[in-house]
Backbone of each chain as nested JSON, in Angstrom:
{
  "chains": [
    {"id": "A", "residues": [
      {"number": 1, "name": "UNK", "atoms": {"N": [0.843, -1.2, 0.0], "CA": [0.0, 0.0, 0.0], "C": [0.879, 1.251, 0.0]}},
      {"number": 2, "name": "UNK", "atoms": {"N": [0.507, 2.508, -0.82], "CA": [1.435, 3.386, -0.866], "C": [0.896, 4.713, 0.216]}},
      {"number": 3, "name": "UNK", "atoms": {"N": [-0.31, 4.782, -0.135], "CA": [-1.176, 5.406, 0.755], "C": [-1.773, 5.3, 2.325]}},
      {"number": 4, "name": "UNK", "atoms": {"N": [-0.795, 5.276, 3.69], "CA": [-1.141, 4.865, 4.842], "C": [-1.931, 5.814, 5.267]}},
      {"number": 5, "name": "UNK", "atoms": {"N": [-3.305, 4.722, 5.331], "CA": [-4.472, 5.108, 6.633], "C": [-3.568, 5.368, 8.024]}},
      {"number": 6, "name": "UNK", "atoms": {"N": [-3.166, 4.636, 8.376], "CA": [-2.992, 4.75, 10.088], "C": [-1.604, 5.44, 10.154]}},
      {"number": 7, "name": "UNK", "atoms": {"N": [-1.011, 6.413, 11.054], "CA": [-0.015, 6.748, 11.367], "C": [1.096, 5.404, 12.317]}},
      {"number": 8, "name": "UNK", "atoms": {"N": [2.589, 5.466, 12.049], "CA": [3.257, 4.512, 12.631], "C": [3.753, 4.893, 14.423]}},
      {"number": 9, "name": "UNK", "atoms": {"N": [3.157, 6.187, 15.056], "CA": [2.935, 6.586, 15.745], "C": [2.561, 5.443, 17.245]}},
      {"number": 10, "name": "UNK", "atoms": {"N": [1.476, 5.504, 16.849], "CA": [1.171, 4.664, 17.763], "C": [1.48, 3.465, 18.497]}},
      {"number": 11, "name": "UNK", "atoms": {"N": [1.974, 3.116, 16.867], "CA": [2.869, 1.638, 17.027], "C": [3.684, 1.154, 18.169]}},
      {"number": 12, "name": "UNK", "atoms": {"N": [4.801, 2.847, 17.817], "CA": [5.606, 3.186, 18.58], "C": [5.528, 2.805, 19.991]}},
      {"number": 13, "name": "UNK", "atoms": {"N": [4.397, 3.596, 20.218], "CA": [3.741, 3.909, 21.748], "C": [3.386, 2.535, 22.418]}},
      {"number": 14, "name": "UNK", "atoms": {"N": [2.415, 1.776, 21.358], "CA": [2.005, 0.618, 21.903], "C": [3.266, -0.4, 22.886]}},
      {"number": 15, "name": "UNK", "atoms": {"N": [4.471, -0.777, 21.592], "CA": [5.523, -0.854, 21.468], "C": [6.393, -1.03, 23.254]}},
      {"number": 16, "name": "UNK", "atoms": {"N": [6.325, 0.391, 23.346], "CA": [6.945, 1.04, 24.497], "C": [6.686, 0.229, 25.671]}},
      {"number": 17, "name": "UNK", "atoms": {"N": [4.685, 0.643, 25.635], "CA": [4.199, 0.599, 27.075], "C": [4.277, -0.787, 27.462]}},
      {"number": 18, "name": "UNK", "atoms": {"N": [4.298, -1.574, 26.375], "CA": [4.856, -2.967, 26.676], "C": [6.274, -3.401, 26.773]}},
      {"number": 19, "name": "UNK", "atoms": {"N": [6.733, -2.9, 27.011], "CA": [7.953, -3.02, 27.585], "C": [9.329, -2.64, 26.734]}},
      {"number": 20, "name": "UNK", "atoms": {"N": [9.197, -2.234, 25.293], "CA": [9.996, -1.999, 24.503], "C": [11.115, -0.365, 25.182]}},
      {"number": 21, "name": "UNK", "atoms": {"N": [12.183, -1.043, 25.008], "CA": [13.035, 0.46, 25.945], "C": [13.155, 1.696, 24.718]}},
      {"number": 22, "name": "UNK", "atoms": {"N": [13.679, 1.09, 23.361], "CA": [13.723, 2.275, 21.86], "C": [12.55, 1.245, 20.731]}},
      {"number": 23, "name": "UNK", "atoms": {"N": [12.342, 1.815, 20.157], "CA": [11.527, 1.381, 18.817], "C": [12.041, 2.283, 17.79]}},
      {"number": 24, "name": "UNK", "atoms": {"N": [13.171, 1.387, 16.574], "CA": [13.552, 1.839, 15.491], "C": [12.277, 2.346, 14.676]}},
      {"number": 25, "name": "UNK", "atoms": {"N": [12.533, 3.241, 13.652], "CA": [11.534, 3.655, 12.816], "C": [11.15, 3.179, 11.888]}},
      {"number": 26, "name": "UNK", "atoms": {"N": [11.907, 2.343, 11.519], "CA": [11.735, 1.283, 10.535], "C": [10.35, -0.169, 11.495]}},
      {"number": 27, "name": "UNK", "atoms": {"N": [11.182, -0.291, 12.054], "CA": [10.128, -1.342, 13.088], "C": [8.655, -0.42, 13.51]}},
      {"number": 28, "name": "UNK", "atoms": {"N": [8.21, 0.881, 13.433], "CA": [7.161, 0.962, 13.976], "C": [6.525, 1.222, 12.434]}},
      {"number": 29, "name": "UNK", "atoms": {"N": [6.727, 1.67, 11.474], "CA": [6.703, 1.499, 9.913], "C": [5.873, -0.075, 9.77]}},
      {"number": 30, "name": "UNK", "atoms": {"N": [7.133, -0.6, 9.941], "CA": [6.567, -2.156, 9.615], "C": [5.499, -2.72, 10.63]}},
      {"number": 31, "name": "UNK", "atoms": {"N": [5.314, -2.291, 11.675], "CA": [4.106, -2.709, 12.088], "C": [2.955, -2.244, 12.15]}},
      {"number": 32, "name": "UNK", "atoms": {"N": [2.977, -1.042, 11.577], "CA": [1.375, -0.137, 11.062], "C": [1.287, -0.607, 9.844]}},
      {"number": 33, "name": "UNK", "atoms": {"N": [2.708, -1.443, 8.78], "CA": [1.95, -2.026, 8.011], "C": [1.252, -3.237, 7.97]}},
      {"number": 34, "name": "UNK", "atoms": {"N": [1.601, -4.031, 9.132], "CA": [0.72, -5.607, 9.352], "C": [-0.441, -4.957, 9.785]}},
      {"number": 35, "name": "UNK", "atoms": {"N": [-0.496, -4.244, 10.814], "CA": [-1.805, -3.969, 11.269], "C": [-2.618, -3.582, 10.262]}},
      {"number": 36, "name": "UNK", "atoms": {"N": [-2.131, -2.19, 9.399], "CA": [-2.789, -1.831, 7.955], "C": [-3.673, -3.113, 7.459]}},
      {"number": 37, "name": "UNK", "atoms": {"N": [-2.85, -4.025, 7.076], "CA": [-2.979, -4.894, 6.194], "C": [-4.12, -6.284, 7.003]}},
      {"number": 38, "name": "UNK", "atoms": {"N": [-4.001, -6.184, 8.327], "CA": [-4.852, -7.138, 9.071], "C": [-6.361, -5.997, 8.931]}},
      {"number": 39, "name": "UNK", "atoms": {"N": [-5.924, -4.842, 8.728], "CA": [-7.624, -3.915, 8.93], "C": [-7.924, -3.909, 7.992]}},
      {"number": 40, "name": "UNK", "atoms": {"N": [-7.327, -3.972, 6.845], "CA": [-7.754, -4.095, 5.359], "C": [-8.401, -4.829, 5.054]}},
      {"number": 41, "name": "UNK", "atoms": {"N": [-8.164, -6.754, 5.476], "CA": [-8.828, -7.853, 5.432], "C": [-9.934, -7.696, 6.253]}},
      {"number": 42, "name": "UNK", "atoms": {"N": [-9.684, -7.139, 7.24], "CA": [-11.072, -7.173, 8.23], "C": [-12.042, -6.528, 8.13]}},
      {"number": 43, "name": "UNK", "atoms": {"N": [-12.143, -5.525, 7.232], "CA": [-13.124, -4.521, 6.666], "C": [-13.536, -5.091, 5.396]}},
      {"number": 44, "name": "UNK", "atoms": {"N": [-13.118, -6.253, 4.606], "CA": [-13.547, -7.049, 3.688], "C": [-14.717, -8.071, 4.678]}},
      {"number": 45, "name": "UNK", "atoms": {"N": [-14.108, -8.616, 5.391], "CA": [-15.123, -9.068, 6.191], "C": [-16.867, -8.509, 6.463]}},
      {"number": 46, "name": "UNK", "atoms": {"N": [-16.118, -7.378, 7.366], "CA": [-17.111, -6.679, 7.854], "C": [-18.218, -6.375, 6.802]}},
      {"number": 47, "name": "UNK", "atoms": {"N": [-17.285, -5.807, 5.336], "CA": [-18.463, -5.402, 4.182], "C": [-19.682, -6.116, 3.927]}},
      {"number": 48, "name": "UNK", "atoms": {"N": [-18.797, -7.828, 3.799], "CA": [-19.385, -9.089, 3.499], "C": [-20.581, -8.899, 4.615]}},
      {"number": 49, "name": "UNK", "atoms": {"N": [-20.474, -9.296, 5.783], "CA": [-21.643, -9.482, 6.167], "C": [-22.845, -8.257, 6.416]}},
      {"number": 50, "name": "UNK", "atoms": {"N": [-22.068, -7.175, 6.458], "CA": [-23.249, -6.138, 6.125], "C": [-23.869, -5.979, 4.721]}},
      {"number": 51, "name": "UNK", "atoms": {"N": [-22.702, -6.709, 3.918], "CA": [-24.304, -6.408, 2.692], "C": [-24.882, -7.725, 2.871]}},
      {"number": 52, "name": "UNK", "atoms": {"N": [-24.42, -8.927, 3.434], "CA": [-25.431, -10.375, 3.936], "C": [-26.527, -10.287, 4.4]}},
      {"number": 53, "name": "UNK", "atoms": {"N": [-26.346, -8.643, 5.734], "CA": [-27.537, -8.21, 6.048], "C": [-28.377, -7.532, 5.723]}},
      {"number": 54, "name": "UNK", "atoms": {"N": [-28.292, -7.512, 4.172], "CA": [-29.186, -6.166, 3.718], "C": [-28.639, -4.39, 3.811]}},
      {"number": 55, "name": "UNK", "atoms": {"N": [-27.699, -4.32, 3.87], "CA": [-27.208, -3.137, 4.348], "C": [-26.13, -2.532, 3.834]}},
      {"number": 56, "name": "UNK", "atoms": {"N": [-25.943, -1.074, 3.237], "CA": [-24.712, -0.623, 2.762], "C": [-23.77, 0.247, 4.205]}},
      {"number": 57, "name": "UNK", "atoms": {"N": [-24.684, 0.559, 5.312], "CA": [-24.139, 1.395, 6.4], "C": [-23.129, 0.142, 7.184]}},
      {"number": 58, "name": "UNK", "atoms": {"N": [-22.224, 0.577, 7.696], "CA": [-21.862, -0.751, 8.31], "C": [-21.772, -0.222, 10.276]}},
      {"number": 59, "name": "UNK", "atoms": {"N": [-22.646, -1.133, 10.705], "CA": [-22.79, -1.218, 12.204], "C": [-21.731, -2.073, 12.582]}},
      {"number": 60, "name": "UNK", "atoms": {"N": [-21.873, -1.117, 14.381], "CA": [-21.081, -2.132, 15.409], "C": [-20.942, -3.402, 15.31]}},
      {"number": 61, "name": "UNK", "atoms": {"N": [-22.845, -4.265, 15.34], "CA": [-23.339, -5.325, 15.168], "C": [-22.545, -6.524, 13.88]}},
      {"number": 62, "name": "UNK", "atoms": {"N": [-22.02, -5.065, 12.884], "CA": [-21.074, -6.037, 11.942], "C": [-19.884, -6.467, 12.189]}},
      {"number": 63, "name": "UNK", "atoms": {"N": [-19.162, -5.913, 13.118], "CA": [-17.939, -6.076, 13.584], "C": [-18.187, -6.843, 14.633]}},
      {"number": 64, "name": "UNK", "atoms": {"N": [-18.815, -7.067, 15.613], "CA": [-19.022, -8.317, 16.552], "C": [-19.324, -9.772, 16.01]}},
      {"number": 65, "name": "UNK", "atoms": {"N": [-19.736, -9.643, 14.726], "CA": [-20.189, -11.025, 14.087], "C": [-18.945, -11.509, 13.715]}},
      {"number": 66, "name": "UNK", "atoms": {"N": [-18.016, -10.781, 13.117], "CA": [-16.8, -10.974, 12.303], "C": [-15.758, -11.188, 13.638]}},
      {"number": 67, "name": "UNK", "atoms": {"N": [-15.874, -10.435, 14.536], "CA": [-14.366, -10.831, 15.274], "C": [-15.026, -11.387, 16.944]}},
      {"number": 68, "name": "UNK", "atoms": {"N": [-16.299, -12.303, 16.713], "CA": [-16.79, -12.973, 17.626], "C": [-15.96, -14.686, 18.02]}},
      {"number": 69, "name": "UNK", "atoms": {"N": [-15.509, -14.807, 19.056], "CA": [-15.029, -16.046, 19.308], "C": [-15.31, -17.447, 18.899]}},
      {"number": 70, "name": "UNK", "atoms": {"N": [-15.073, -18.087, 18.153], "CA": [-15.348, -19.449, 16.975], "C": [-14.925, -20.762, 17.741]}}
    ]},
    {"id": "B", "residues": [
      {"number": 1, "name": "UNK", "atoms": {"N": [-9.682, -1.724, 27.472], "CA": [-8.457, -1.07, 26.893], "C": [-8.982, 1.009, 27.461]}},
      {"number": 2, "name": "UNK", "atoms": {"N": [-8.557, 1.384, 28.138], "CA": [-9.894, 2.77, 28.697], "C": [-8.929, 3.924, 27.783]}},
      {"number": 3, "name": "UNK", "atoms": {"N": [-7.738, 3.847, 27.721], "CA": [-7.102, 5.328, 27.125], "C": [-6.728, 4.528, 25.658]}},
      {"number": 4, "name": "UNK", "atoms": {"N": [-7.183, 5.144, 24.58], "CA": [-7.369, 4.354, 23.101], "C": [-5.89, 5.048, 22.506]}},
      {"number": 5, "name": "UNK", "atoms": {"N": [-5.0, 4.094, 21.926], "CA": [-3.356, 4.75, 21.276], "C": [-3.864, 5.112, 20.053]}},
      {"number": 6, "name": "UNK", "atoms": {"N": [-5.158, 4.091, 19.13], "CA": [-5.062, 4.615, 17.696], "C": [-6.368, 5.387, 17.802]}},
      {"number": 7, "name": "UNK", "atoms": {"N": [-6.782, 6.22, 17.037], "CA": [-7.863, 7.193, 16.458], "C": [-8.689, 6.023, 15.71]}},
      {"number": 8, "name": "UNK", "atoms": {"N": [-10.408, 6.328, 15.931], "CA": [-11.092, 5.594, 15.223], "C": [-11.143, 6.047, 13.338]}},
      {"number": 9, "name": "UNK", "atoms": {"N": [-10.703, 7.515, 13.271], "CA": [-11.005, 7.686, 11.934], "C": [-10.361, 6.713, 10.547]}},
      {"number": 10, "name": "UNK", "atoms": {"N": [-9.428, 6.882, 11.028], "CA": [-8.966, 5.743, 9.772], "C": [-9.63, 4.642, 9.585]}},
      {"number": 11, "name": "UNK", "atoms": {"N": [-10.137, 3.78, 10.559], "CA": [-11.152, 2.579, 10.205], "C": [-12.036, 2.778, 9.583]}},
      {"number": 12, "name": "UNK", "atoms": {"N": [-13.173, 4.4, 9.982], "CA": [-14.278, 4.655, 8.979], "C": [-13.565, 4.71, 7.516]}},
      {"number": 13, "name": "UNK", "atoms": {"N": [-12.599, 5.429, 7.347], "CA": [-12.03, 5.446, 6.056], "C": [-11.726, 4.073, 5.508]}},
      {"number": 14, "name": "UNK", "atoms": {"N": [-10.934, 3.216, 6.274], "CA": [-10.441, 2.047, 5.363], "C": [-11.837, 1.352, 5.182]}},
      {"number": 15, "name": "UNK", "atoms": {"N": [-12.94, 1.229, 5.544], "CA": [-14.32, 0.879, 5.537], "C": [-14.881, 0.957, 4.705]}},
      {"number": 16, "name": "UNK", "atoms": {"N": [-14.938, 2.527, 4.474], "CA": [-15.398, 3.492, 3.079], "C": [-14.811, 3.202, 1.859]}},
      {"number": 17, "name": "UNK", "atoms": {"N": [-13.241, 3.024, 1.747], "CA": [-12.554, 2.773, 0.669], "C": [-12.662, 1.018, -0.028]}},
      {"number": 18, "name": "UNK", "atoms": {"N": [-13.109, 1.062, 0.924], "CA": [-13.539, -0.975, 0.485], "C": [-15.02, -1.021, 0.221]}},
      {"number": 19, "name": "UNK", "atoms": {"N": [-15.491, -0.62, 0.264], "CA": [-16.936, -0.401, -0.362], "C": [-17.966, -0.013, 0.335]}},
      {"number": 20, "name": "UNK", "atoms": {"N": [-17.79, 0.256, 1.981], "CA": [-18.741, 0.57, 2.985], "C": [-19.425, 1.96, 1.944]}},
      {"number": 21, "name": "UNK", "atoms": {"N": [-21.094, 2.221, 2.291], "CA": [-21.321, 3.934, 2.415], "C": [-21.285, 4.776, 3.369]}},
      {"number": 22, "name": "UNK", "atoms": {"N": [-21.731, 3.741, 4.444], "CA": [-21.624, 4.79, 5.752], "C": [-21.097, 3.756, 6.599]}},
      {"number": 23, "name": "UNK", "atoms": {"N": [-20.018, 4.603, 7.693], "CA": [-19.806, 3.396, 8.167], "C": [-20.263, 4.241, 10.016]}},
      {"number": 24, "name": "UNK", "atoms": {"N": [-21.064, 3.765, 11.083], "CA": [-21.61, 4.299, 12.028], "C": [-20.609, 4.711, 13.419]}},
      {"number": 25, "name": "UNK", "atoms": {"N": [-20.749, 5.463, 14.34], "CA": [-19.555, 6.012, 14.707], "C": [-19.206, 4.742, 15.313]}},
      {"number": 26, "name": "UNK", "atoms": {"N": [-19.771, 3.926, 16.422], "CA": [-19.689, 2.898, 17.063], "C": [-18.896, 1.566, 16.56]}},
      {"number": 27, "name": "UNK", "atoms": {"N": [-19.04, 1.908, 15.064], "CA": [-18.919, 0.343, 13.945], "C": [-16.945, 0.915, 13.723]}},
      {"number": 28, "name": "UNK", "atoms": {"N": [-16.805, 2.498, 13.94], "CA": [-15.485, 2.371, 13.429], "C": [-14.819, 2.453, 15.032]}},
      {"number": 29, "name": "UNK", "atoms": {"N": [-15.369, 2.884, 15.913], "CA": [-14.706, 2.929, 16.937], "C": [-14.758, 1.344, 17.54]}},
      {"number": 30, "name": "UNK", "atoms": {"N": [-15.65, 0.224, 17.472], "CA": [-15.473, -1.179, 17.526], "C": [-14.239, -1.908, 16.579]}},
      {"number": 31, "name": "UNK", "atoms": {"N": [-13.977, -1.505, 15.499], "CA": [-12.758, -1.502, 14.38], "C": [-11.902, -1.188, 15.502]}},
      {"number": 32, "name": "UNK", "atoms": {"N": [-11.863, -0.193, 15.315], "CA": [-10.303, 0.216, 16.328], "C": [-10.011, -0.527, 17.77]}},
      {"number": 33, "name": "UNK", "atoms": {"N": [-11.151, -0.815, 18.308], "CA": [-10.613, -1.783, 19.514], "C": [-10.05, -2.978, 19.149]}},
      {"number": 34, "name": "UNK", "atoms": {"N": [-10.921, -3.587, 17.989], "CA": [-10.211, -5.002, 17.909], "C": [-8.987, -5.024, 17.395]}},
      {"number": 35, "name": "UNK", "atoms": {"N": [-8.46, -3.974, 16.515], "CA": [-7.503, -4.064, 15.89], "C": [-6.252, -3.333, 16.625]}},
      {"number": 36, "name": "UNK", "atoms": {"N": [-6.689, -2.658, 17.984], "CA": [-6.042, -2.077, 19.073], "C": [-5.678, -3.419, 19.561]}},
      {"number": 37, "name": "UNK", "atoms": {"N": [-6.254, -3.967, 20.167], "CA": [-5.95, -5.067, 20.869], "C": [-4.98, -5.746, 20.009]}},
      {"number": 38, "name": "UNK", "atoms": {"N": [-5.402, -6.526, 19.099], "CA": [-4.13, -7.03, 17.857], "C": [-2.693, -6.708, 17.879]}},
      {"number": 39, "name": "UNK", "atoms": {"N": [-3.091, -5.206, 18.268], "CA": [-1.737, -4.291, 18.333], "C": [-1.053, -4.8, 19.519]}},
      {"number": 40, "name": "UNK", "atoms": {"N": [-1.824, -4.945, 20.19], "CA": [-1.032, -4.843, 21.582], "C": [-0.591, -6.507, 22.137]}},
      {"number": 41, "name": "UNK", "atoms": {"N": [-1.294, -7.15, 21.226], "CA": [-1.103, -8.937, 21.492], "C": [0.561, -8.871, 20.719]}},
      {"number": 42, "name": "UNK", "atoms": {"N": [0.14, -8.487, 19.869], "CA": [1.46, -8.746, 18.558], "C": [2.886, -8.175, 19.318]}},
      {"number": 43, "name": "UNK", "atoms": {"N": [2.293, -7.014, 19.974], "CA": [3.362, -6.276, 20.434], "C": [4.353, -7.108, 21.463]}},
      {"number": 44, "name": "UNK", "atoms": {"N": [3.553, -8.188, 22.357], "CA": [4.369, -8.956, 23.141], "C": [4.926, -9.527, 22.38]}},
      {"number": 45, "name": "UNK", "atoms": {"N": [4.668, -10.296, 21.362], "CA": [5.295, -11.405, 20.922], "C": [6.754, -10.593, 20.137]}},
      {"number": 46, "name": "UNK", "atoms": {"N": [6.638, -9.464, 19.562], "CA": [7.716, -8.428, 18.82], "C": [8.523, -8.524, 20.274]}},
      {"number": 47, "name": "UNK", "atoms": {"N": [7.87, -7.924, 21.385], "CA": [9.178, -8.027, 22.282], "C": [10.02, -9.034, 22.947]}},
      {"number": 48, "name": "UNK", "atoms": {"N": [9.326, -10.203, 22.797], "CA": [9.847, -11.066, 23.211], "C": [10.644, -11.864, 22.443]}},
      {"number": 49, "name": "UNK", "atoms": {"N": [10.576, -11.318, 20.792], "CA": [11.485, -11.714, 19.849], "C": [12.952, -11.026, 19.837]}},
      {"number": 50, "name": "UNK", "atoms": {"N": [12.9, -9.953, 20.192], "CA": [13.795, -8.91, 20.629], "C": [14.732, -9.119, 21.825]}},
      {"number": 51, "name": "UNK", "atoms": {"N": [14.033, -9.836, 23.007], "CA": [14.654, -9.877, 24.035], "C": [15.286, -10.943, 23.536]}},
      {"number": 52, "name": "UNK", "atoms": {"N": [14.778, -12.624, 22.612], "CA": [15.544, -13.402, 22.593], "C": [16.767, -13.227, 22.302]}},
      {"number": 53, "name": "UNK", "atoms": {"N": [17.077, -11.882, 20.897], "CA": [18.154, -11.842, 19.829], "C": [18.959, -10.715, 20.948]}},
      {"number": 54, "name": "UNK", "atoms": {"N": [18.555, -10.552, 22.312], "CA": [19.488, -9.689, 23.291], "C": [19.027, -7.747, 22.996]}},
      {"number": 55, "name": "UNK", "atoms": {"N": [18.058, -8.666, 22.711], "CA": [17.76, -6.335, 22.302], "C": [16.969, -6.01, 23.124]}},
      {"number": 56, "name": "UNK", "atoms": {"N": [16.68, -4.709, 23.665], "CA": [15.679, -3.79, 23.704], "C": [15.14, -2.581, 23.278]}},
      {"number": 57, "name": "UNK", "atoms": {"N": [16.387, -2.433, 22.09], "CA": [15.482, -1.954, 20.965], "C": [14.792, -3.12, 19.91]}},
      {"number": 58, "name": "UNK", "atoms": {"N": [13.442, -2.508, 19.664], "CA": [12.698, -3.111, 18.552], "C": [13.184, -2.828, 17.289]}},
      {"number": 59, "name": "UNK", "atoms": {"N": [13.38, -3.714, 16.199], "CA": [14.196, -3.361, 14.927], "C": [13.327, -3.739, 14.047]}},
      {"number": 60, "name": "UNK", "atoms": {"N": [13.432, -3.613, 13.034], "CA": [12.357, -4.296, 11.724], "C": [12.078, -5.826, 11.918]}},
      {"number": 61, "name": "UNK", "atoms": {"N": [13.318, -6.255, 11.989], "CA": [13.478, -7.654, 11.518], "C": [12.726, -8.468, 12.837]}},
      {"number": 62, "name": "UNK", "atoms": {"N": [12.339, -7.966, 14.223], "CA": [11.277, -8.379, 14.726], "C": [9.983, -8.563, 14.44]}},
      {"number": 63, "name": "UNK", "atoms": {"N": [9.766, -7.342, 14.248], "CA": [8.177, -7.408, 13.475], "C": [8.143, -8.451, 12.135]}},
      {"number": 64, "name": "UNK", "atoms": {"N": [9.202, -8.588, 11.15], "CA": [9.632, -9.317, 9.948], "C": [9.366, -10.967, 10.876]}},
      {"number": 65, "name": "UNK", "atoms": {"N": [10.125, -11.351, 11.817], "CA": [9.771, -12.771, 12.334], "C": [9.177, -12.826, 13.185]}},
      {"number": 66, "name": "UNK", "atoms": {"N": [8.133, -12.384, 13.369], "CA": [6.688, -12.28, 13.832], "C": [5.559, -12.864, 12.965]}},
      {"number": 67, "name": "UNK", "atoms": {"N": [5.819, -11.785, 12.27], "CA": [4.767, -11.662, 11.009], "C": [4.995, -12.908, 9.983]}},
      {"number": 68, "name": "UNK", "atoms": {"N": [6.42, -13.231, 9.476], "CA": [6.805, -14.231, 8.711], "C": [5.296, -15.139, 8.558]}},
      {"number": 69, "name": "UNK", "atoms": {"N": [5.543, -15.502, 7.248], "CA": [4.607, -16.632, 6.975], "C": [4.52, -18.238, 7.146]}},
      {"number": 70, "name": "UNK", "atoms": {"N": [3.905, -18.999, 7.436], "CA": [4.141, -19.551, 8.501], "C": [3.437, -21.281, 8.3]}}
    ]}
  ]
}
Protein backbone atom coordinates (compact mmCIF):
# COMPACT_ATOMS: atom_id res chain seq x y z
CA UNK A 1 0.00 0.00 0.00
CA UNK A 2 1.43 3.39 -0.87
CA UNK A 3 -1.18 5.41 0.76
CA UNK A 4 -1.14 4.87 4.84
CA UNK A 5 -4.47 5.11 6.63
CA UNK A 6 -2.99 4.75 10.09
CA UNK A 7 -0.02 6.75 11.37
CA UNK A 8 3.26 4.51 12.63
CA UNK A 9 2.94 6.59 15.74
CA UNK A 10 1.17 4.66 17.76
CA UNK A 11 2.87 1.64 17.03
CA UNK A 12 5.61 3.19 18.58
CA UNK A 13 3.74 3.91 21.75
CA UNK A 14 2.01 0.62 21.90
CA UNK A 15 5.52 -0.85 21.47
CA UNK A 16 6.95 1.04 24.50
CA UNK A 17 4.20 0.60 27.08
CA UNK A 18 4.86 -2.97 26.68
CA UNK A 19 7.95 -3.02 27.58
CA UNK A 20 10.00 -2.00 24.50
CA UNK A 21 13.04 0.46 25.94
CA UNK A 22 13.72 2.28 21.86
CA UNK A 23 11.53 1.38 18.82
CA UNK A 24 13.55 1.84 15.49
CA UNK A 25 11.53 3.66 12.82
CA UNK A 26 11.74 1.28 10.54
CA UNK A 27 10.13 -1.34 13.09
CA UNK A 28 7.16 0.96 13.98
CA UNK A 29 6.70 1.50 9.91
CA UNK A 30 6.57 -2.16 9.62
CA UNK A 31 4.11 -2.71 12.09
CA UNK A 32 1.37 -0.14 11.06
CA UNK A 33 1.95 -2.03 8.01
CA UNK A 34 0.72 -5.61 9.35
CA UNK A 35 -1.80 -3.97 11.27
CA UNK A 36 -2.79 -1.83 7.95
CA UNK A 37 -2.98 -4.89 6.19
CA UNK A 38 -4.85 -7.14 9.07
CA UNK A 39 -7.62 -3.92 8.93
CA UNK A 40 -7.75 -4.09 5.36
CA UNK A 41 -8.83 -7.85 5.43
CA UNK A 42 -11.07 -7.17 8.23
CA UNK A 43 -13.12 -4.52 6.67
CA UNK A 44 -13.55 -7.05 3.69
CA UNK A 45 -15.12 -9.07 6.19
CA UNK A 46 -17.11 -6.68 7.85
CA UNK A 47 -18.46 -5.40 4.18
CA UNK A 48 -19.39 -9.09 3.50
CA UNK A 49 -21.64 -9.48 6.17
CA UNK A 50 -23.25 -6.14 6.12
CA UNK A 51 -24.30 -6.41 2.69
CA UNK A 52 -25.43 -10.37 3.94
CA UNK A 53 -27.54 -8.21 6.05
CA UNK A 54 -29.19 -6.17 3.72
CA UNK A 55 -27.21 -3.14 4.35
CA UNK A 56 -24.71 -0.62 2.76
CA UNK A 57 -24.14 1.39 6.40
CA UNK A 58 -21.86 -0.75 8.31
CA UNK A 59 -22.79 -1.22 12.20
CA UNK A 60 -21.08 -2.13 15.41
CA UNK A 61 -23.34 -5.32 15.17
CA UNK A 62 -21.07 -6.04 11.94
CA UNK A 63 -17.94 -6.08 13.58
CA UNK A 64 -19.02 -8.32 16.55
CA UNK A 65 -20.19 -11.03 14.09
CA UNK A 66 -16.80 -10.97 12.30
CA UNK A 67 -14.37 -10.83 15.27
CA UNK A 68 -16.79 -12.97 17.63
CA UNK A 69 -15.03 -16.05 19.31
CA UNK A 70 -15.35 -19.45 16.98
CA UNK B 1 -8.46 -1.07 26.89
CA UNK B 2 -9.89 2.77 28.70
CA UNK B 3 -7.10 5.33 27.13
CA UNK B 4 -7.37 4.35 23.10
CA UNK B 5 -3.36 4.75 21.28
CA UNK B 6 -5.06 4.61 17.70
CA UNK B 7 -7.86 7.19 16.46
CA UNK B 8 -11.09 5.59 15.22
CA UNK B 9 -11.00 7.69 11.93
CA UNK B 10 -8.97 5.74 9.77
CA UNK B 11 -11.15 2.58 10.20
CA UNK B 12 -14.28 4.65 8.98
CA UNK B 13 -12.03 5.45 6.06
CA UNK B 14 -10.44 2.05 5.36
CA UNK B 15 -14.32 0.88 5.54
CA UNK B 16 -15.40 3.49 3.08
CA UNK B 17 -12.55 2.77 0.67
CA UNK B 18 -13.54 -0.98 0.48
CA UNK B 19 -16.94 -0.40 -0.36
CA UNK B 20 -18.74 0.57 2.98
CA UNK B 21 -21.32 3.93 2.42
CA UNK B 22 -21.62 4.79 5.75
CA UNK B 23 -19.81 3.40 8.17
CA UNK B 24 -21.61 4.30 12.03
CA UNK B 25 -19.56 6.01 14.71
CA UNK B 26 -19.69 2.90 17.06
CA UNK B 27 -18.92 0.34 13.95
CA UNK B 28 -15.48 2.37 13.43
CA UNK B 29 -14.71 2.93 16.94
CA UNK B 30 -15.47 -1.18 17.53
CA UNK B 31 -12.76 -1.50 14.38
CA UNK B 32 -10.30 0.22 16.33
CA UNK B 33 -10.61 -1.78 19.51
CA UNK B 34 -10.21 -5.00 17.91
CA UNK B 35 -7.50 -4.06 15.89
CA UNK B 36 -6.04 -2.08 19.07
CA UNK B 37 -5.95 -5.07 20.87
CA UNK B 38 -4.13 -7.03 17.86
CA UNK B 39 -1.74 -4.29 18.33
CA UNK B 40 -1.03 -4.84 21.58
CA UNK B 41 -1.10 -8.94 21.49
CA UNK B 42 1.46 -8.75 18.56
CA UNK B 43 3.36 -6.28 20.43
CA UNK B 44 4.37 -8.96 23.14
CA UNK B 45 5.30 -11.40 20.92
CA UNK B 46 7.72 -8.43 18.82
CA UNK B 47 9.18 -8.03 22.28
CA UNK B 48 9.85 -11.07 23.21
CA UNK B 49 11.49 -11.71 19.85
CA UNK B 50 13.79 -8.91 20.63
CA UNK B 51 14.65 -9.88 24.03
CA UNK B 52 15.54 -13.40 22.59
CA UNK B 53 18.15 -11.84 19.83
CA UNK B 54 19.49 -9.69 23.29
CA UNK B 55 17.76 -6.34 22.30
CA UNK B 56 15.68 -3.79 23.70
CA UNK B 57 15.48 -1.95 20.97
CA UNK B 58 12.70 -3.11 18.55
CA UNK B 59 14.20 -3.36 14.93
CA UNK B 60 12.36 -4.30 11.72
CA UNK B 61 13.48 -7.65 11.52
CA UNK B 62 11.28 -8.38 14.73
CA UNK B 63 8.18 -7.41 13.48
CA UNK B 64 9.63 -9.32 9.95
CA UNK B 65 9.77 -12.77 12.33
CA UNK B 66 6.69 -12.28 13.83
CA UNK B 67 4.77 -11.66 11.01
CA UNK B 68 6.81 -14.23 8.71
CA UNK B 69 4.61 -16.63 6.97
CA UNK B 70 4.14 -19.55 8.50
Amino acid sequence: MIEHKISSAPFSRILRNNGAERVSDSAAKAMRDTIEETAENLSKEIIAVARHAGRKTIKKEDIELVTRPR
